[in-house]
C-alpha positions as CSV (number, residue, x, y, z in Angstrom):
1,X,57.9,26.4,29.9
2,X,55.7,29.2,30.5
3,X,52.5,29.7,32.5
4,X,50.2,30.0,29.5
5,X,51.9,26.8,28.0
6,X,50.7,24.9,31.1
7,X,46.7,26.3,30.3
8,X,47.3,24.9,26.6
9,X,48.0,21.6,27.8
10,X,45.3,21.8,30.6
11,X,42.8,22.9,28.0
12,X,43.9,20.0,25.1
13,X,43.9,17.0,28.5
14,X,40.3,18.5,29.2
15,X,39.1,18.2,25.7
16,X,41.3,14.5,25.8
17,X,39.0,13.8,28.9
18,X,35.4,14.9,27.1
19,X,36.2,12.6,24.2
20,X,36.4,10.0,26.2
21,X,33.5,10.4,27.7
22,X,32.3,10.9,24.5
23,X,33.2,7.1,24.0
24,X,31.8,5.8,26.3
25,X,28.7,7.6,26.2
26,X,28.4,5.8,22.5
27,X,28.0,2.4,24.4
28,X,24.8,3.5,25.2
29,X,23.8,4.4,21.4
30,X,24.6,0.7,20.6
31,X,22.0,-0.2,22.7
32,X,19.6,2.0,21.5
33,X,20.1,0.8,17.4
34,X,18.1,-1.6,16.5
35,X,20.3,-3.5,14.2
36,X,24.1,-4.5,13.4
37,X,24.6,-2.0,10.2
38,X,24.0,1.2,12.4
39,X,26.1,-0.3,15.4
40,X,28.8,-1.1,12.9
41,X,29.0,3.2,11.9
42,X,29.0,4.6,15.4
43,X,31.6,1.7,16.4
44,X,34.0,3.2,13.1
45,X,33.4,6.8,15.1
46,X,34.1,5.5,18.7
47,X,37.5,4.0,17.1
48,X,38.0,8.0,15.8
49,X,37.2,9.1,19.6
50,X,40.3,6.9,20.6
51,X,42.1,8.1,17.9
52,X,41.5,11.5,18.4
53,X,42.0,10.9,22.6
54,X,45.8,9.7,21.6
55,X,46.2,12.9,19.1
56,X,45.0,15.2,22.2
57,X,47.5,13.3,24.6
58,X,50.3,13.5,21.9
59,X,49.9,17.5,21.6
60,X,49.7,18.0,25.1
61,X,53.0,16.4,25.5
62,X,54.5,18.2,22.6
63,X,53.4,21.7,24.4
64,X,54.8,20.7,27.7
65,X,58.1,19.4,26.5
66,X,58.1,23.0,24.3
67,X,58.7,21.1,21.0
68,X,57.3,23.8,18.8
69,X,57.7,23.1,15.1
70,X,56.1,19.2,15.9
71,X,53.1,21.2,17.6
72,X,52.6,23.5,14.5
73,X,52.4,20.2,12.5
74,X,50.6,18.3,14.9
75,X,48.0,20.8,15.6
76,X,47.5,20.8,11.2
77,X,47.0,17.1,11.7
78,X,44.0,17.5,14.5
79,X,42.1,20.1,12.5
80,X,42.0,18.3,9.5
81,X,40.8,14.7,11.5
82,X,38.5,17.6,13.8
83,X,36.7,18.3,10.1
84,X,36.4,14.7,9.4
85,X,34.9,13.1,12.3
86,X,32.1,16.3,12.2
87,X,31.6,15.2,8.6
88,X,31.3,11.6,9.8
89,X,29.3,12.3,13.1
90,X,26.9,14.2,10.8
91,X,26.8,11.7,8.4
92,X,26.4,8.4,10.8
93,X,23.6,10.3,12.4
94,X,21.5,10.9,9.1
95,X,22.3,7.3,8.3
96,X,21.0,6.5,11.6
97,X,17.7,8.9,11.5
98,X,17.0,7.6,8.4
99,X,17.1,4.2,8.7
100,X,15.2,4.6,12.1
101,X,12.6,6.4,9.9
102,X,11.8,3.3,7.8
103,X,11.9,1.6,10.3
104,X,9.2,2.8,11.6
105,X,7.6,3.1,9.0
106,X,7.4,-0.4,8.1
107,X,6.5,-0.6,11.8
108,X,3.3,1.4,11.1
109,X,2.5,-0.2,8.1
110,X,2.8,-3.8,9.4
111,X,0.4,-2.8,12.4
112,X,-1.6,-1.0,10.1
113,X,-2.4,-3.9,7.6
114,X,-2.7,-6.4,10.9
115,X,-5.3,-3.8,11.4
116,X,-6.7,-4.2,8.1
117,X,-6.5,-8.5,8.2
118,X,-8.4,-8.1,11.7
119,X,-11.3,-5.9,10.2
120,X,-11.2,-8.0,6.8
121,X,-12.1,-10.9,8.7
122,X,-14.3,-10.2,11.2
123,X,-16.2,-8.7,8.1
124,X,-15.8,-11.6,6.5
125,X,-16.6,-13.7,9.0
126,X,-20.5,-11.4,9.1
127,X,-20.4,-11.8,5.5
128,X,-20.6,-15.4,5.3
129,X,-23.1,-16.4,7.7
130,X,-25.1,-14.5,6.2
131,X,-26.0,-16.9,3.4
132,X,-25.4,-19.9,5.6
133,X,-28.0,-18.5,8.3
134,X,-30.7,-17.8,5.2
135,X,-30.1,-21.2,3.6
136,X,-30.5,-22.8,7.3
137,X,-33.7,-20.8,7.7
138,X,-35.0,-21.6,4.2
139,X,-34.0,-25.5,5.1
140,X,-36.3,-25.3,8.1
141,X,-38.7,-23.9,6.1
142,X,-38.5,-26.6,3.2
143,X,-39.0,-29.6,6.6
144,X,-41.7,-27.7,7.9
145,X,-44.1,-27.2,4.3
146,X,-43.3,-31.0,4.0
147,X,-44.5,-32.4,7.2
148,X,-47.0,-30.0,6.9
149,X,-47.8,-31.4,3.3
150,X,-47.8,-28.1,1.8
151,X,-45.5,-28.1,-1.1
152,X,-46.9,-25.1,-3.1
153,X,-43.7,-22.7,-1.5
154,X,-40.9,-25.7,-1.4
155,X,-40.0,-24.9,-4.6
156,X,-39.8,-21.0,-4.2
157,X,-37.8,-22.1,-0.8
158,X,-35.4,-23.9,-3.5
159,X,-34.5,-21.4,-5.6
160,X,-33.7,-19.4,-3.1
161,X,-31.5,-21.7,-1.5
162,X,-29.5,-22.0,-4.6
163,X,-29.3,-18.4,-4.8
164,X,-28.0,-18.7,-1.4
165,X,-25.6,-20.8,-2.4
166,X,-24.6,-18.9,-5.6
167,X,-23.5,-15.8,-3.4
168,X,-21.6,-18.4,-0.8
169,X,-19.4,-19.6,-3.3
170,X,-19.2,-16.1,-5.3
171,X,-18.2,-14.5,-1.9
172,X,-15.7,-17.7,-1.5
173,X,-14.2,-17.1,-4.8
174,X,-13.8,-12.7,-4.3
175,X,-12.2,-13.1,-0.7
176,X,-9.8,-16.0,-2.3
177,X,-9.1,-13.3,-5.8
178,X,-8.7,-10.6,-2.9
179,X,-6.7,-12.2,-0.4
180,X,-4.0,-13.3,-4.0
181,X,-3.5,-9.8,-4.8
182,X,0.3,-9.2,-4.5
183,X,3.3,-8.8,-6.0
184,X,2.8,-8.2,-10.0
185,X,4.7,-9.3,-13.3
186,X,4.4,-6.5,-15.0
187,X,4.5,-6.8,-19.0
188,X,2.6,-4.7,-22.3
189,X,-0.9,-4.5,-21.7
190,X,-2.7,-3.6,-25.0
191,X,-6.0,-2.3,-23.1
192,X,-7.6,-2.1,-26.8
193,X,-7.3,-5.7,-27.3
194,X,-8.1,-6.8,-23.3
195,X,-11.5,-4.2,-23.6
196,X,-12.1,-6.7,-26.8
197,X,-12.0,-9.3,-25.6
198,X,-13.9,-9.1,-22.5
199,X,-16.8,-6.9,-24.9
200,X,-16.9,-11.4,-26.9
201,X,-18.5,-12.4,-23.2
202,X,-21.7,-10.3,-24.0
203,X,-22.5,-11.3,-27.5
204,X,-26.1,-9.8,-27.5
205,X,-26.2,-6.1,-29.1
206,X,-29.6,-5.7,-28.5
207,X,-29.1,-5.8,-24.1
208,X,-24.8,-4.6,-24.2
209,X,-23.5,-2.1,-26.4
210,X,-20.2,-1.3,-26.2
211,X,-18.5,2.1,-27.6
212,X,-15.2,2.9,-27.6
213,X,-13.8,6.7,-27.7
214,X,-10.4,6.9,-29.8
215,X,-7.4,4.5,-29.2
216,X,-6.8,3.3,-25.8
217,X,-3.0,3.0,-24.6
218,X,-0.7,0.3,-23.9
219,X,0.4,0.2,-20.6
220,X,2.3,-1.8,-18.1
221,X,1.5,-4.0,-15.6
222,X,0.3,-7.6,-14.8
223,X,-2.4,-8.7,-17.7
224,X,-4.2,-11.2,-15.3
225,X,-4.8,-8.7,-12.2
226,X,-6.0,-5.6,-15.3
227,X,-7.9,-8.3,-16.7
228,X,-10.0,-8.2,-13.2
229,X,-9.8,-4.6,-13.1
230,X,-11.7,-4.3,-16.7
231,X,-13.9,-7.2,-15.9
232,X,-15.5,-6.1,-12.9
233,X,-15.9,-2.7,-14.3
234,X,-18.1,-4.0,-17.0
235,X,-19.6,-6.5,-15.3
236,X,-20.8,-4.0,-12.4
237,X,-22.3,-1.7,-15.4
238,X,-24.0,-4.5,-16.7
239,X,-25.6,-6.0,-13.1
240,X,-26.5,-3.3,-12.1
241,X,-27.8,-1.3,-15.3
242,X,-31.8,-0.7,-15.3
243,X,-32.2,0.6,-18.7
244,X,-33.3,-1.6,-22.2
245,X,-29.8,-1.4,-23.6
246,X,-26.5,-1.3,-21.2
247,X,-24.4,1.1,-22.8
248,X,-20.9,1.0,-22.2
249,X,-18.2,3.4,-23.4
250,X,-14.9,3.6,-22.7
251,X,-12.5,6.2,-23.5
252,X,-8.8,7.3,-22.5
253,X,-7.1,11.2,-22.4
254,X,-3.4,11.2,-22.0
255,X,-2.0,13.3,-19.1
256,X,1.5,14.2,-18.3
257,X,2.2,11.3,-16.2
258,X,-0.6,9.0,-16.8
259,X,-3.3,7.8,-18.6
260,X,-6.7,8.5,-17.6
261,X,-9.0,5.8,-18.4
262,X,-12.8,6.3,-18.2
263,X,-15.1,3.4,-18.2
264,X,-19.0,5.3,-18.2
265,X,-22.6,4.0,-18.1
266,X,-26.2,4.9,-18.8
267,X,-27.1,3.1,-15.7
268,X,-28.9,4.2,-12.2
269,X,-25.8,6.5,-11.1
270,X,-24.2,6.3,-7.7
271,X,-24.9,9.3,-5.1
272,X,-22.4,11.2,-4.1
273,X,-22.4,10.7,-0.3
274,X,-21.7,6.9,-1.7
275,X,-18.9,6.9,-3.9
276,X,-16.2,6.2,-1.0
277,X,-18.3,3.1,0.6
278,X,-18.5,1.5,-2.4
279,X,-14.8,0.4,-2.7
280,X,-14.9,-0.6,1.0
281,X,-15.1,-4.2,0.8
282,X,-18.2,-6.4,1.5
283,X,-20.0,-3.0,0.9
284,X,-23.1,-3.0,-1.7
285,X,-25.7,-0.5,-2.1
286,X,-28.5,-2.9,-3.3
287,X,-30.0,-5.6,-1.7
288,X,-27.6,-8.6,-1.8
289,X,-30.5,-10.9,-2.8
290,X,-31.6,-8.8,-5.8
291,X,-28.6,-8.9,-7.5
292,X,-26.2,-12.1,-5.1
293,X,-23.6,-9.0,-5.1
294,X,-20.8,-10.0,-2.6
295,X,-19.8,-6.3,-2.6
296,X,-15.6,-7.3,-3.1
297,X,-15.5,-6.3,-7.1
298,X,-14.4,-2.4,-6.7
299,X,-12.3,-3.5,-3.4
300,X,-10.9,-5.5,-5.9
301,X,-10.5,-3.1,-8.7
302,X,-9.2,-0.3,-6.3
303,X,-6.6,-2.9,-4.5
304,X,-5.0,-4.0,-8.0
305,X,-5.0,-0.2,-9.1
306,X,-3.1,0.9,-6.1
307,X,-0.6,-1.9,-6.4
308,X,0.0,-0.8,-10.0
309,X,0.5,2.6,-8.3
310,X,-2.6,4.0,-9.9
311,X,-6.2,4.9,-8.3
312,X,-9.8,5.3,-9.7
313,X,-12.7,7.7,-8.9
314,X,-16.3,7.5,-9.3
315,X,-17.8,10.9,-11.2
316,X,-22.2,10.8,-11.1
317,X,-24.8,12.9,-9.8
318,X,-26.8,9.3,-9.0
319,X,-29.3,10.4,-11.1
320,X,-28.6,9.0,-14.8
321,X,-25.0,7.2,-15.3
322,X,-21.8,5.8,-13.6
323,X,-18.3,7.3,-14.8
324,X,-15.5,5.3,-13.6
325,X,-12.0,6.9,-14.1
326,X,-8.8,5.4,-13.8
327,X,-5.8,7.1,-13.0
328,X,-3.0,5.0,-14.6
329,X,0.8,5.5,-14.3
330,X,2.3,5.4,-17.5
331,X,5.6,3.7,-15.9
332,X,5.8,1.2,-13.0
């Protein structure tokens, strides 16, 4: 056996030695992994690590004992299992970052919408006191006129106390539609036919006047949830409209991936430096007793559109008419 023979053998028990310490270093990677799927690939690799530690032993005592046409073969062996475990080292860790990635991901998200619950109800919480505080007041006012014997304001007090109570159970009924909002069954929505029908629950041309602009599309998603989206679009245009006649039209344009949907009005308009707050929820930009808004309609509408992977925008100069445009996926 010559010298350099002994420096081959020295060389393939050192590389023996690193993979095991490459083993055992993977002990500490199972730790690390957050669940049994990953373990389960980098255990399949250690295996190859012990595998590989007997191949390295094997040639090492093939090059001491001289046996030369066994090494030739052997060594053949070892580079083709030395390009499959990179392959498989590469390919465990991509795995790995990956699934680390979502992760945390969902990670984010979950503390993110725990974020979102927390705000939602200590808004809500503001939200409906609010009544319950002015129909206490108004209460206290009602005792004191009548001890007082003056009833000329108890029944001013009245009606707004039933106004108050209006908005209670309208805010009840949005955070209970709001809160529902979840997973969708989606189906064919003719929107032609949904616009129509909502258009029968304002019967009187001479205060709502509806026009519609070519054919609107059929698209998919859940009817009951669109059905929201559509009503609380009209409904807002009519609320909060301060002209004679409410006009209403609504109108579609095909785009390469989605429909664009435009519901406009001849209304007040919305300024600019508004047109974010007003999908925020519990947000209104009139007084609440004016009109009993609970400010949760477009935090509705915009929470249904995203679910339905879609999104709307609001396009006025808030000085004459509100354009509300959908952006609506043409597949799900």
């Amino acid at each position: 056996m010559y010298f350099s023979d002994y420096i081959i053998a020295a060389l393939i028990l050192l590389g023996a030695f690193i993979m095991l310490m490459s083993a055992s270093y993977t002990q500490k990677i199972f730790n690390i992994l957050p669940n049994s799927e990953l373990r389960g690939n980098w255990k399949k690799l250690r295996i190859l690590m012990f595998v590989f530690l007997v191949g390295y032993l094997a040639v090492a005592t093939v090059v001491i004992l001289g046996k030369t046409e066994l090494l030739a073969f052997l060594s053949g062996v070892i580079f083709l299992m030395g390009s499959l475990f990179v392959f498989l080292v590469v390919r465990t860790g991509l795995d790995s970052f990956e699934r680390l990635k979502e992760l945390n991901k969902n990670l984010d998200n979950t503390e993110l919408k725990n974020k979102e619950l927390e705000q939602f109800a200590y808004i809500t919480s503001h939200d409906l006191k609010t009544p319950i505080r002015g129909i206490s007041s108004l209460a206290s006012f009602i005792k004191e006129d009548l001890e007082a014997g003056e009833t000329d304001d108890v029944y001013d007090h009245l009606d707004k106390m039933q106004g108050r109570v209006k908005r209670l159970e309208s805010l009840i009924d949005g955070i209970l539609h709001y809160s529902k909002i979840g997973k969708i069954n989606p189906e064919a929505v003719d929107m032609n036919k949904m616009i129509r029908g909502e258009a029968r629950n304002y019967q009187d041309p001479t205060k709502v006047k509806f026009i519609t602009k070519g054919t609107l599309p059929t698209v998919n998603g859940d009817k009951i949830q669109l059905s929201q989206v559509v009503a609380n679009l009209i409904s807002n245009s009519v609320k909060y409209n301060d002209k004679e006649v409410c006009e209403i039209t609504i109108s579609s344009e095909e785009k390469s991936r989605f429909h664009e949907i435009t519901f406009a009005d001849t209304g007040p308009g919305i300024e600019p430096k508004y047109h974010q707050k007003i999908f925020e929820v519990f947000q209104t930009l009139s007084e609440q007793d004016m009109y009993e808004s609970t400010g949760l309609g477009l935090s509705i509408v915009k929470k249904i559109l995203e679910k339905h992977q879609g999104d709307i925008r609001v396009v006025s100069d808030g000085k004459l008419g509100t354009a509300f445009v959908i952006s609506y996926p043409k597949t799900l």
